[in-house]
N, CA, C and O atoms as a GROMACS GRO file, in nm:
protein
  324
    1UNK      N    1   0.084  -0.119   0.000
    1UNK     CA    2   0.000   0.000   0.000
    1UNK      C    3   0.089   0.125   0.000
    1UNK      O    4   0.175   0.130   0.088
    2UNK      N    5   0.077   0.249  -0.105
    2UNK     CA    6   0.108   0.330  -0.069
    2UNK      C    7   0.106   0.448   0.041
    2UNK      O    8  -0.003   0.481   0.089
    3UNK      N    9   0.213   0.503   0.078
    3UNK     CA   10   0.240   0.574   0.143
    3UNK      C   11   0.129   0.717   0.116
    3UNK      O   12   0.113   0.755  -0.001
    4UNK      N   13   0.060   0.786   0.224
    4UNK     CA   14   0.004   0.903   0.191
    4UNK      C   15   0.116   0.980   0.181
    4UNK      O   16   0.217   0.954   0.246
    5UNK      N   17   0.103   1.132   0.061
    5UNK     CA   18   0.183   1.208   0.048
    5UNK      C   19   0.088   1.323   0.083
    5UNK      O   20   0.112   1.409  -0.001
    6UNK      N   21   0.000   1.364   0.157
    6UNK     CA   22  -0.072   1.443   0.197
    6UNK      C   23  -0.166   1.465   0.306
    6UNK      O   24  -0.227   1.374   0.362
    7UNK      N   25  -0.178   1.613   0.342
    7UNK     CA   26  -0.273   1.587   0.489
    7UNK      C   27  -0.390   1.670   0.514
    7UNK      O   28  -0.432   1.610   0.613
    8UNK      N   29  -0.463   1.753   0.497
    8UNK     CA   30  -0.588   1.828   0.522
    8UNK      C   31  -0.624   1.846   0.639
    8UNK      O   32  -0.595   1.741   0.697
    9UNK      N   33  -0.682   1.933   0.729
    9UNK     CA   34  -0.694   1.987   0.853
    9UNK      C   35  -0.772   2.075   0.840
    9UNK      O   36  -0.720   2.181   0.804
   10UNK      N   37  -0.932   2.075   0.863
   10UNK     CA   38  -1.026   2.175   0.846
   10UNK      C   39  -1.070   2.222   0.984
   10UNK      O   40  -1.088   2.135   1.069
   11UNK      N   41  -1.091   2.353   1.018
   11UNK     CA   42  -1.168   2.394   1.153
   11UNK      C   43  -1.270   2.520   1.040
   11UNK      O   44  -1.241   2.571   0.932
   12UNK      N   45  -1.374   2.531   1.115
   12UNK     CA   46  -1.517   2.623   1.114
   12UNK      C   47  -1.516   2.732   1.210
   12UNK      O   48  -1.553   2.696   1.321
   13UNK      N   49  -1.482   2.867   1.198
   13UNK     CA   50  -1.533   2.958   1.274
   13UNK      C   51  -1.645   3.085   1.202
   13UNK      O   52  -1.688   3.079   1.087
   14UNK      N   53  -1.670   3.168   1.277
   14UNK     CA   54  -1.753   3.228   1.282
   14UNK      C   55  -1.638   3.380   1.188
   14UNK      O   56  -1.520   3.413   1.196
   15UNK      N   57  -1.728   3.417   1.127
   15UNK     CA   58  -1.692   3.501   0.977
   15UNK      C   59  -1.650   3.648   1.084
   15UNK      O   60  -1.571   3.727   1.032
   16UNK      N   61  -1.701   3.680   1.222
   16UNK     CA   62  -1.697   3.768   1.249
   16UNK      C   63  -1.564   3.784   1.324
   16UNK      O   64  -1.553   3.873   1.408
   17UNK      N   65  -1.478   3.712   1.298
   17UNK     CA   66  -1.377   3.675   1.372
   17UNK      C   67  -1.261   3.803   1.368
   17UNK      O   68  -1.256   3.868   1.263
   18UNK      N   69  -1.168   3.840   1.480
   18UNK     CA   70  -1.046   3.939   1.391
   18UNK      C   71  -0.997   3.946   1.317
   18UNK      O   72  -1.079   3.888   1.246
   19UNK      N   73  -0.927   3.966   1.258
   19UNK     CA   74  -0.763   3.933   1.157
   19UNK      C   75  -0.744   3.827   1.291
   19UNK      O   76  -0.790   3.713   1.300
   20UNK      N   77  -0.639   3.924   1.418
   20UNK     CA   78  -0.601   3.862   1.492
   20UNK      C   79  -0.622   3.778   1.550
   20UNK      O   80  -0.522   3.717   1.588
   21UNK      N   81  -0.754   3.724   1.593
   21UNK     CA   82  -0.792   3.636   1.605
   21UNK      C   83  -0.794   3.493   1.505
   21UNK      O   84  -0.780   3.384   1.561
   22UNK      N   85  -0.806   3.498   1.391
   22UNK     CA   86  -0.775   3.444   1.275
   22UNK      C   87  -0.650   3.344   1.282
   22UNK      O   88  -0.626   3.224   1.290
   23UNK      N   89  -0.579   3.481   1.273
   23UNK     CA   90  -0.469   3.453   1.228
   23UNK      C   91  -0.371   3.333   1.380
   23UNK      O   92  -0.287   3.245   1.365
   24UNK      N   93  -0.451   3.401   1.537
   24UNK     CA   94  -0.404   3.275   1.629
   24UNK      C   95  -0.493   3.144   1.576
   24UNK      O   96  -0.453   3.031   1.603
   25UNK      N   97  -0.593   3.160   1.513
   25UNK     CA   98  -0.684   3.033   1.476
   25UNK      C   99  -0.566   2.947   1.346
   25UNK      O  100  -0.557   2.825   1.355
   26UNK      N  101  -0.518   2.989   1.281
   26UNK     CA  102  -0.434   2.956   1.175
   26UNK      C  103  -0.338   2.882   1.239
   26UNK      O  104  -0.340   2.759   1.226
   27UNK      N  105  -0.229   2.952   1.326
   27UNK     CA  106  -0.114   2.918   1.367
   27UNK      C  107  -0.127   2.802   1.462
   27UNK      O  108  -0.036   2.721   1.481
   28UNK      N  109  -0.242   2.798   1.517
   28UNK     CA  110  -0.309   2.684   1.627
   28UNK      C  111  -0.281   2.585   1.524
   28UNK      O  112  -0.199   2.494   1.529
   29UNK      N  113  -0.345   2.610   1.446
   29UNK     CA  114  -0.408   2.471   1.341
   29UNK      C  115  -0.251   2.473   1.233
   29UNK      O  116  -0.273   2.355   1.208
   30UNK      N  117  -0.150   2.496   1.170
   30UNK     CA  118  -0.061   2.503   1.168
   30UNK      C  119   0.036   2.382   1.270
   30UNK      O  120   0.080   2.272   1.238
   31UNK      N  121   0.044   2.469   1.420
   31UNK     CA  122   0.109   2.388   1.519
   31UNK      C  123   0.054   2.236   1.514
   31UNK      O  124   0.140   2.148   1.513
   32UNK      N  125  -0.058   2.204   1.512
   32UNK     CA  126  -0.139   2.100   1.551
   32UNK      C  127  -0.052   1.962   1.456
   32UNK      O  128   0.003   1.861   1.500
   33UNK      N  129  -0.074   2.020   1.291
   33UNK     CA  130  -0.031   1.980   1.159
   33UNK      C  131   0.088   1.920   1.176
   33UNK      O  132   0.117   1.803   1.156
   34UNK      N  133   0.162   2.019   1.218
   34UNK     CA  134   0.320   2.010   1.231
   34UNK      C  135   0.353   1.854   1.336
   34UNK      O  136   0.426   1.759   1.308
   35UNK      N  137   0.262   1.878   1.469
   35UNK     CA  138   0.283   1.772   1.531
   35UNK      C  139   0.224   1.652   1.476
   35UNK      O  140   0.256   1.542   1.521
   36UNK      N  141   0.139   1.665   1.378
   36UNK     CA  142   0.072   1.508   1.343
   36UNK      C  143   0.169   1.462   1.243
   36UNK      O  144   0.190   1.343   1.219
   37UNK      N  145   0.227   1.562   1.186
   37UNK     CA  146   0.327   1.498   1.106
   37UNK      C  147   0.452   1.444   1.132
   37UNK      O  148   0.509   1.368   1.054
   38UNK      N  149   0.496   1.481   1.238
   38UNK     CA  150   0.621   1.434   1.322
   38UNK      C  151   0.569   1.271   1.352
   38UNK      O  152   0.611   1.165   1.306
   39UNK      N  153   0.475   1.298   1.435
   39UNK     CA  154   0.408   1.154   1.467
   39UNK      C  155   0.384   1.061   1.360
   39UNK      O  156   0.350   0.949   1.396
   40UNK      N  157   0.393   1.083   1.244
   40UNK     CA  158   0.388   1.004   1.156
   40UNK      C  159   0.516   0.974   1.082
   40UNK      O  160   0.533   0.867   1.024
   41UNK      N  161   0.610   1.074   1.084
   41UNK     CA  162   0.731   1.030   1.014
   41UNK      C  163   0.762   1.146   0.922
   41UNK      O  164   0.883   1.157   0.901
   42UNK      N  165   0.674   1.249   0.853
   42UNK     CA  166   0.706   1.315   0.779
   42UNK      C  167   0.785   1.414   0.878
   42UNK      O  168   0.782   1.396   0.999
   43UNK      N  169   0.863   1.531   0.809
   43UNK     CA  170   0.966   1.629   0.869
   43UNK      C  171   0.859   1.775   0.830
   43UNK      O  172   0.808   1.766   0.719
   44UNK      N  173   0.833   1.867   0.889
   44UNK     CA  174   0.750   1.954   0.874
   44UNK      C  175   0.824   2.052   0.805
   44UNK      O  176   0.782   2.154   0.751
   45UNK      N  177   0.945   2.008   0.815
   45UNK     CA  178   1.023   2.138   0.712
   45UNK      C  179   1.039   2.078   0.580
   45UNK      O  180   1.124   2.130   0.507
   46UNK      N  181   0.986   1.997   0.543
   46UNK     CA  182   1.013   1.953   0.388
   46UNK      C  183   0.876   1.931   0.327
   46UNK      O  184   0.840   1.867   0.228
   47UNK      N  185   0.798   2.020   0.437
   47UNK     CA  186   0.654   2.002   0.380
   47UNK      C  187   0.611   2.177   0.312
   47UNK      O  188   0.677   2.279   0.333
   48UNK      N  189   0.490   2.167   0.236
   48UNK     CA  190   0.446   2.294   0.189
   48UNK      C  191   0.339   2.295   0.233
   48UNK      O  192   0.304   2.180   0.259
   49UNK      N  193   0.250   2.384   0.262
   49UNK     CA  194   0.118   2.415   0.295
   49UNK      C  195   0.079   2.487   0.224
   49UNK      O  196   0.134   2.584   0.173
   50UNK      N  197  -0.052   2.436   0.208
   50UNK     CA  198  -0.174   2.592   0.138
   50UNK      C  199  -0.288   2.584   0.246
   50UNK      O  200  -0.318   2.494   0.326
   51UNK      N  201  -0.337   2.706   0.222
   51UNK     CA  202  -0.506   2.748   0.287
   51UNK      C  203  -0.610   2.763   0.201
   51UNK      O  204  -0.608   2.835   0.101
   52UNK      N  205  -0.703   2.695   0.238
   52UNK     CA  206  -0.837   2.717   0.134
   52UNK      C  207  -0.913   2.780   0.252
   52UNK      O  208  -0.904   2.775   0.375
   53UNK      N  209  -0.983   2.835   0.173
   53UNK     CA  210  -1.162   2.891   0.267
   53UNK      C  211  -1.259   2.892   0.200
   53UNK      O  212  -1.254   2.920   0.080
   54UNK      N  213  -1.379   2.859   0.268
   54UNK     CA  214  -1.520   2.808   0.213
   54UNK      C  215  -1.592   2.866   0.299
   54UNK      O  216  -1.575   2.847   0.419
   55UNK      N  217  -1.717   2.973   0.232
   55UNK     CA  218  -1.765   3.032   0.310
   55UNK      C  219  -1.908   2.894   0.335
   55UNK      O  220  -1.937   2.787   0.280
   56UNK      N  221  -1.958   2.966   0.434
   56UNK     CA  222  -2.086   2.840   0.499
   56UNK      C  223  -2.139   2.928   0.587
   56UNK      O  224  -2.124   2.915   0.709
   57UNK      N  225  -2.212   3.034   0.528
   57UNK     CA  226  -2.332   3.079   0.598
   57UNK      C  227  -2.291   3.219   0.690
   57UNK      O  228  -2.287   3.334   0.646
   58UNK      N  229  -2.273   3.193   0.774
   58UNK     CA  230  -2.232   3.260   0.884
   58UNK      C  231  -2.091   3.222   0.937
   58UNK      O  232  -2.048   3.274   1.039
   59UNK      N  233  -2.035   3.148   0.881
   59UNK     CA  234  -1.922   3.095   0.919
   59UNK      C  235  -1.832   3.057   0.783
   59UNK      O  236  -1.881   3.049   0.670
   60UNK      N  237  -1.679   3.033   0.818
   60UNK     CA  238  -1.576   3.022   0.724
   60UNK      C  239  -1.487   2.852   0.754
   60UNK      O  240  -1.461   2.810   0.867
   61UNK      N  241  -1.465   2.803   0.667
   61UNK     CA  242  -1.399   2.659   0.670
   61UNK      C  243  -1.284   2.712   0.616
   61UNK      O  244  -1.281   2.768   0.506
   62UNK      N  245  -1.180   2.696   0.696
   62UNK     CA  246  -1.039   2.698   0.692
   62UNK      C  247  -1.009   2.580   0.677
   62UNK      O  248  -1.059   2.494   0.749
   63UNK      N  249  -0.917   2.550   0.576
   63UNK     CA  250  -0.870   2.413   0.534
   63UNK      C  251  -0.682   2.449   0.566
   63UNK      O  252  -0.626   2.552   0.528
   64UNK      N  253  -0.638   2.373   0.616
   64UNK     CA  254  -0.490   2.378   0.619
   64UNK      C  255  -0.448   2.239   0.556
   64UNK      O  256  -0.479   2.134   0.613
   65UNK      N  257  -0.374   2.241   0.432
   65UNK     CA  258  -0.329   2.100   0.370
   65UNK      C  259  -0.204   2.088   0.374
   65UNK      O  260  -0.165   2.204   0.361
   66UNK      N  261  -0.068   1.990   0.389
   66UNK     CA  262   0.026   1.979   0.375
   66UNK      C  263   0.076   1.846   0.254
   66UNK      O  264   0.059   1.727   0.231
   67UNK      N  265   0.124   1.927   0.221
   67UNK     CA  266   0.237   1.840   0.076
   67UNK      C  267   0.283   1.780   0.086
   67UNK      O  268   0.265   1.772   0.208
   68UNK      N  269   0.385   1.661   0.054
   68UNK     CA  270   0.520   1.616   0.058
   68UNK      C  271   0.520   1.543  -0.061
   68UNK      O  272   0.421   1.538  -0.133
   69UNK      N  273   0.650   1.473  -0.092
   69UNK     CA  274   0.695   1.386  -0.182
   69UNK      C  275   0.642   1.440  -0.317
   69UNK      O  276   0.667   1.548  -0.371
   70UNK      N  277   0.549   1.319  -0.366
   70UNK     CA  278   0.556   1.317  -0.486
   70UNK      C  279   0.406   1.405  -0.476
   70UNK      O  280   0.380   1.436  -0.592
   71UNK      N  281   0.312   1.449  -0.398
   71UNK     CA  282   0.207   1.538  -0.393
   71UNK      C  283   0.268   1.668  -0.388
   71UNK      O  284   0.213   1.760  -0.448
   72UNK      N  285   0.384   1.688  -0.319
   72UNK     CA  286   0.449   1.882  -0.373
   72UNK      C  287   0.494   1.878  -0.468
   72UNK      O  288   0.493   1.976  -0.542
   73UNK      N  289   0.554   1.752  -0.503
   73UNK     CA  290   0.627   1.814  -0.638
   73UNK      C  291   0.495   1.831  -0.760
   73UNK      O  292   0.500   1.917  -0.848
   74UNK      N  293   0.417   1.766  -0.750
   74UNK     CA  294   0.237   1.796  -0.812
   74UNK      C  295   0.226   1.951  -0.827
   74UNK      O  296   0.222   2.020  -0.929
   75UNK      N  297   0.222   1.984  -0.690
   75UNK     CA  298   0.168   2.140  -0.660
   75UNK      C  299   0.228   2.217  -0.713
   75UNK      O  300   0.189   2.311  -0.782
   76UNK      N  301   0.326   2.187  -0.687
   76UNK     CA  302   0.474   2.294  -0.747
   76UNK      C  303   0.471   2.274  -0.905
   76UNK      O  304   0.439   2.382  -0.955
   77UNK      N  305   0.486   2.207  -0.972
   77UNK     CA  306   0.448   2.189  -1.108
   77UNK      C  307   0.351   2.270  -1.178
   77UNK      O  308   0.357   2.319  -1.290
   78UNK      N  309   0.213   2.276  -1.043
   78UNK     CA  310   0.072   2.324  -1.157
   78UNK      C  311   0.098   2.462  -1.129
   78UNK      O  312   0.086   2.544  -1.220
   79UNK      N  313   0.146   2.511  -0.972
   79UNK     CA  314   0.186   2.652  -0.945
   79UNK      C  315   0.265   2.698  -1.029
   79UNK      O  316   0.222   2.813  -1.026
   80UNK      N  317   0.360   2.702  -1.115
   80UNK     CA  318   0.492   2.662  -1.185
   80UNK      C  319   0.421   2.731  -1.325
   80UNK      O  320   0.484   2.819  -1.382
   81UNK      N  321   0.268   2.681  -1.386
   81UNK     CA  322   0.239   2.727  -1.475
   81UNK      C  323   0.175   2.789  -1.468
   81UNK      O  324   0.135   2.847  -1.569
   0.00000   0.00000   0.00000
């Protein structure tokens, strides 16, 4: 079975949120990432991240995804063009 080369991490808050506030909501979820990936074997510095957002009403879905292997070099490719 292959190895996953990728990870996704969604939290839901409320649209009325700060920047600053936000942005500790980000870095939370960031930190969190970082540790699930250690725990698994990947190195968090050889990873890439993106952010998606999806609005939902009254509220925003923050997606935090991380890359590696042969899924960044993907990203990096389509970014690339």
């Amino acid at each position: 079975m292959a190895k996953p080369t990728q990870a996704h991490l969604p939290k839901t808050w409320d649209k009325t949120l700060s920047p600053g506030e936000k942005e500790m909501e980000k870095r939370k979820m960031r930190y969190y990432m970082d540790s699930k990936l250690l725990e698994v074997g990947v190195d968090p510095k050889s990873v890439i991240y993106r952010w998606s957002v999806e609005p939902k009403g009254g509220k925003e879905c923050w997606t935090c995804s991380a890359y590696w292997g042969d899924s960044k070099a993907t990203i990096l490719a389509e970014e690339g063009n």
